[in-house]
C-alpha positions as CSV (number, residue, x, y, z in Angstrom):
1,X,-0.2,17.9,16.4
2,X,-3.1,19.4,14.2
3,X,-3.9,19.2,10.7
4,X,-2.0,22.3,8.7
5,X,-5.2,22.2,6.5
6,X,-8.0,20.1,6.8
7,X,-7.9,16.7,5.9
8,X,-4.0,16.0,6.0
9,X,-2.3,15.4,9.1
10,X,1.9,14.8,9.9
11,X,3.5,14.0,12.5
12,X,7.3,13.2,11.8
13,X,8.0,11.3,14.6
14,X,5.2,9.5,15.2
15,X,6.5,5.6,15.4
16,X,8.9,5.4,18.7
17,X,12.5,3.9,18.6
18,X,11.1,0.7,20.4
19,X,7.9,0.1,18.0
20,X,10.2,0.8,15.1
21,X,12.9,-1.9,16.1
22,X,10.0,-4.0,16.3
23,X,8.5,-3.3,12.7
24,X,11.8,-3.7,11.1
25,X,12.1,-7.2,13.1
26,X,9.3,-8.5,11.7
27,X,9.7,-7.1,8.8
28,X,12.7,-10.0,8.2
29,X,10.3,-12.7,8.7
30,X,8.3,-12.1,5.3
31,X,8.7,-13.0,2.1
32,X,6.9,-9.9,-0.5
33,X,6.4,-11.0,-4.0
34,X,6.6,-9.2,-7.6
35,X,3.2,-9.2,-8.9
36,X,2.5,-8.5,-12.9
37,X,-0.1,-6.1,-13.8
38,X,-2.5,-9.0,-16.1
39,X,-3.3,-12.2,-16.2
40,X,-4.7,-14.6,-18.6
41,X,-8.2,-13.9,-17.3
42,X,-7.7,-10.2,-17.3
43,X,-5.3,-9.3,-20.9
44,X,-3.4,-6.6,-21.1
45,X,-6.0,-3.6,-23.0
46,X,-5.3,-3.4,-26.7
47,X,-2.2,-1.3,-27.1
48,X,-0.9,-2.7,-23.7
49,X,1.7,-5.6,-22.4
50,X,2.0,-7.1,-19.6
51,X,4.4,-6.0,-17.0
52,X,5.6,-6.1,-13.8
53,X,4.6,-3.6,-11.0
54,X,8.0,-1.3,-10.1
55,X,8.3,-2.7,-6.7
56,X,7.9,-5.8,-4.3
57,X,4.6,-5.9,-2.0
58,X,2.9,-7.5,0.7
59,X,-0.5,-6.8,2.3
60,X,-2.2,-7.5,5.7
61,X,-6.3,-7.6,6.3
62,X,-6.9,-8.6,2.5
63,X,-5.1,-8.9,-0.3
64,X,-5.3,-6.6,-3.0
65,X,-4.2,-8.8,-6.5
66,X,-3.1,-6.4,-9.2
67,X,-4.7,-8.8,-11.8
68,X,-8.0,-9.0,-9.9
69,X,-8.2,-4.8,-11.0
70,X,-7.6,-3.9,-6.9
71,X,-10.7,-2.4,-5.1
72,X,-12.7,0.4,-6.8
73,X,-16.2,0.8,-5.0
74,X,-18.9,1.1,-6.3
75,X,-18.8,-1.4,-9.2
76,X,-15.6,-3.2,-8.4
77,X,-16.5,-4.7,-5.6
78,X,-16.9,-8.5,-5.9
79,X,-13.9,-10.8,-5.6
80,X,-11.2,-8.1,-5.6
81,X,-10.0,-8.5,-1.9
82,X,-8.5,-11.5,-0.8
83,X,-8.2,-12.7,3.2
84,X,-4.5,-12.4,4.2
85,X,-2.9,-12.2,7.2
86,X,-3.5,-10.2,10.5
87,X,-1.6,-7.4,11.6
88,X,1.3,-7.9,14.1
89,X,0.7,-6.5,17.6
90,X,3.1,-4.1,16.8
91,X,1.1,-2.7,13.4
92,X,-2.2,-3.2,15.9
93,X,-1.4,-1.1,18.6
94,X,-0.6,1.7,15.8
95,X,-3.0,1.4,13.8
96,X,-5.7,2.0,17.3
97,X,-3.8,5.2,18.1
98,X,-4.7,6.5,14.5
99,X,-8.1,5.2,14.8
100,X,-8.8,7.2,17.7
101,X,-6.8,10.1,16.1
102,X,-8.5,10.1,12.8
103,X,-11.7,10.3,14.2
104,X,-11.0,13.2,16.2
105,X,-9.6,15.5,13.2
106,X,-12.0,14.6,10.5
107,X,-15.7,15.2,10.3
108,X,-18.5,13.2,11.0
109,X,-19.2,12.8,7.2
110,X,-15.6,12.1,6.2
111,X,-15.5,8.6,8.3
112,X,-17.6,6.3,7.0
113,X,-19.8,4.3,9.4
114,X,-18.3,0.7,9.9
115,X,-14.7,2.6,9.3
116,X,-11.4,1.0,10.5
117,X,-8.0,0.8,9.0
118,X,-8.7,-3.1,8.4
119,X,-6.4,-4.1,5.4
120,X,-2.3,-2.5,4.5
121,X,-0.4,-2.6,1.7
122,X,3.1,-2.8,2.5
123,X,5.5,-1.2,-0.3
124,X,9.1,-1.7,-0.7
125,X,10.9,1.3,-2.5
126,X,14.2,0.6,-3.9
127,X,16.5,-1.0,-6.8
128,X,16.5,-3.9,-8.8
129,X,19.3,-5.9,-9.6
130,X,19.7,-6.8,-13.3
131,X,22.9,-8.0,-14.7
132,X,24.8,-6.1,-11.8
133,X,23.1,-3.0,-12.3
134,X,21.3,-0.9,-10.3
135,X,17.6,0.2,-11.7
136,X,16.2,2.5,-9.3
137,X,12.6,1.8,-9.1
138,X,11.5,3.9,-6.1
139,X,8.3,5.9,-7.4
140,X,4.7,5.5,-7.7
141,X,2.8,7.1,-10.5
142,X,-0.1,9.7,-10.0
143,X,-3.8,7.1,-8.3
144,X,-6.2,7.4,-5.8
145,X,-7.2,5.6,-3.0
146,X,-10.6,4.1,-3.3
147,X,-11.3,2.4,-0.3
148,X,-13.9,5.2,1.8
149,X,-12.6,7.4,4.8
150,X,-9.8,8.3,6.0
151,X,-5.8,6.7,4.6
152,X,-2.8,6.3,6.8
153,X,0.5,6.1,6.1
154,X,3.4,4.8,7.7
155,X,7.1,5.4,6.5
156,X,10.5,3.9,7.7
157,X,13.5,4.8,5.7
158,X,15.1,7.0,3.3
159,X,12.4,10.4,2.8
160,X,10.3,10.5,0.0
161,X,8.2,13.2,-1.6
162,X,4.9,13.0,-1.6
163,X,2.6,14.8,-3.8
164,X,-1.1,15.5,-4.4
165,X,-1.6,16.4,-7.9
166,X,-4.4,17.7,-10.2
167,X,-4.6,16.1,-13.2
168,X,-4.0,18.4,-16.5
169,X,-4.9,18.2,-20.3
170,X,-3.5,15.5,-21.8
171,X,0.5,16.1,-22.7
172,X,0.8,18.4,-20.3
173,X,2.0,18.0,-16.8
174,X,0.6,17.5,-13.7
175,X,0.3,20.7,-11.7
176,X,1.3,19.9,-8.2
177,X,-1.3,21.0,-5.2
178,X,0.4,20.1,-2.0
179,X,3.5,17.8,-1.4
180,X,5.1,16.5,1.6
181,X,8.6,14.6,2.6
182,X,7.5,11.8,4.6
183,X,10.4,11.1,7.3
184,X,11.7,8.2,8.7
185,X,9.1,6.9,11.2
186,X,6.6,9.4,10.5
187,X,2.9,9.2,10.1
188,X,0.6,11.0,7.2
189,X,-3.3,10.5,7.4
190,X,-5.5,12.4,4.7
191,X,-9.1,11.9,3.9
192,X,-11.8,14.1,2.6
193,X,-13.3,14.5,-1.1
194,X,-10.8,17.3,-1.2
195,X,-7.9,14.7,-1.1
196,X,-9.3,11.7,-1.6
197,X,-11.5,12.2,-4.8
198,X,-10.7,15.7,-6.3
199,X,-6.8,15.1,-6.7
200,X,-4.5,12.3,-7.2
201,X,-1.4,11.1,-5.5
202,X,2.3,10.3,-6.0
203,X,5.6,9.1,-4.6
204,X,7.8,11.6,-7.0
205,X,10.9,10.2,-5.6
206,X,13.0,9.1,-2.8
207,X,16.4,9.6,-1.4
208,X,19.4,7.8,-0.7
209,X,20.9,10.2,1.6
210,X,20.4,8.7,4.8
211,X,21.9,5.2,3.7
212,X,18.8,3.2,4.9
213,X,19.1,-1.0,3.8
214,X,15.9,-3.3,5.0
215,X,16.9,-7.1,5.1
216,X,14.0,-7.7,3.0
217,X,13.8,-11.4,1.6
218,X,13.5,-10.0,-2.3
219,X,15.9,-11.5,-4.7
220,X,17.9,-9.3,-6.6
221,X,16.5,-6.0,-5.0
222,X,17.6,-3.4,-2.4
223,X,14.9,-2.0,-0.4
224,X,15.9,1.6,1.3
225,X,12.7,2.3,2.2
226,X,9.4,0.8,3.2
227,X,6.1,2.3,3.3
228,X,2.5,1.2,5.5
229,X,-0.3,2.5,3.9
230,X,-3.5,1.7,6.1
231,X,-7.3,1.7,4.8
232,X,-10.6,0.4,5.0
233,X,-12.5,-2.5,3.8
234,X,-15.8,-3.9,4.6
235,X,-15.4,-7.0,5.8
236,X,-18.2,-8.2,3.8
237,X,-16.2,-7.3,0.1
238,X,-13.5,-9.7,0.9
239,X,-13.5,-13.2,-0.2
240,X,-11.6,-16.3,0.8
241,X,-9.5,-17.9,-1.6
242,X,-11.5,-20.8,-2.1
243,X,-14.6,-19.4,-2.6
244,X,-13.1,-16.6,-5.6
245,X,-14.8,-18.1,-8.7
246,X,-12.8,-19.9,-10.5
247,X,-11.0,-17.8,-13.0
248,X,-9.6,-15.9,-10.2
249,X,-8.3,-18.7,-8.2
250,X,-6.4,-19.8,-11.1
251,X,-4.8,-16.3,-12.1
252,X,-3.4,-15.5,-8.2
253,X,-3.2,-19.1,-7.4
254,X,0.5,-18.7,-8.7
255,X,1.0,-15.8,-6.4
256,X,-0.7,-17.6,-3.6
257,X,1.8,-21.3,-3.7
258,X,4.6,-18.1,-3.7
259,X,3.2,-16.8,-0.4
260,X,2.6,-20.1,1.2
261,X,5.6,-21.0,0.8
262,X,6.4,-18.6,3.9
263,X,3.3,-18.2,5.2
264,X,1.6,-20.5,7.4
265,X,-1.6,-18.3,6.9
266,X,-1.7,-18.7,3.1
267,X,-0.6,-22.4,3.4
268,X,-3.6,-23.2,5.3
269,X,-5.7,-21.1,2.9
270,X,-4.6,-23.5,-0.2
271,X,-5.4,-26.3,1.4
């Protein structure tokens, strides 16, 4: 299947019944965590709390620590990518068919030399259970992507709609460039300054028609859908645990007992 304009690709059936029982299987096995956005080391900016992200996460490759201020080349480099686990075979074989995809659709000049889809943030889209109500929670507010070449994007689950947006005085609202409803098992790749620099992204929303329910270990939240976004890192930006100075260690280390407690990866890395 081709691009339908350069730099974004689709394919809505891209991840096979098999590879997709498989995903969802493992899938069972971890444990994603609520992050908040600050820590002591990094307060909120004036005029700002602290709060939770909307939804529960887990990455593979490196780990991207919402209080460390996530990855943003050139200047935020150092200390912002943590080593986390390795893909599953399953994710592996995936991600090599995209590899060898991507590199056939984009230019020369859009993939990076060194490029591979090398770290993935797994989001879990759904609701959150507070005094036996239901607070829907499935979005993602208008960001970019900062980590160079191409971006993959994996979706099991109800649709959602996906939006590239140009950002707009402020007030006024975002005018809307392209958008997309990513299916169940489908694939979206987009790269390019076109899509990667000149406009932002969104998850506007996402359904319930097609009763999707993950049995994700997250207390007190229903995940109906779950989204694998793939990019690249160089290995050289990402930092074990132990060596992040110290300031660092101290505002994830509480995140980090969370995920070794079932992880045998991040319980080796504590010790």
């Amino acid at each position: 299947m081709k691009p339908r304009v350069h730099g974004l690709y689709y394919n809505p059936t891209f991840v096979t019944p098999k590879e997709r029982e498989a995903v969802v299987s493992w899938l069972s096995t971890l444990r994603p965590i609520w992050e908040e956005r600050f820590s002591d080391h990094n307060p909120p900016p004036e005029g700002e709390s602290q709060r939770w992200l909307l939804r529960p996460v887990y990455w593979l490759g490196s780990w991207q620590f919402a209080c460390l201020n996530y990855y943003c080349p050139p200047s935020g480099i150092a200390h912002r990518c943590v080593k986390a686990e390795p893909f599953p075979e399953v994710l592996a074989q995936m991600v090599s068919k995209i590899e060898i995809m991507s590199r056939k659709i984009f230019m020369p000049s859009e993939v990076p030399e060194g490029w591979k889809l090398n770290v993935c943030l797994i989001n879990f889209y759904g609701s959150k259970i507070e005094d036996g109500k239901r607070i829907d929670t499935a979005r993602v507010g208008e960001h970019k992507d900062f980590e160079p070449g191409p971006v993959a994007s994996l979706s099991l689950g109800e649709r959602a709609l996906f939006q590239f947006v140009a950002s707009q005085k402020a007030g006024d609202p975002a005018k809307v460039v392209s958008e997309q409803w990513l299916d169940d098992g489908s694939l979206q790749v987009f790269g390019g300054n076109r899509w990667k620099k000149q406009f932002f992204h969104r998850v506007q929303r996402v359904d319930r028609k097609g009763g999707f329910q993950f049995p994700i270990q997250v207390e007190n939240f229903e995940t109906r859908r779950v989204n694998f976004t793939f990019r690249y890192v160089p290995d050289a930006h990402v930092s074990r645990y132990r060596l992040l100075p110290a300031d660092a260690r101290s505002d994830v280390k509480r995140y980090m007992l969370q995920l070794a407690a079932g992880s045998k990866f991040f319980a080796s890395e504590l010790k």
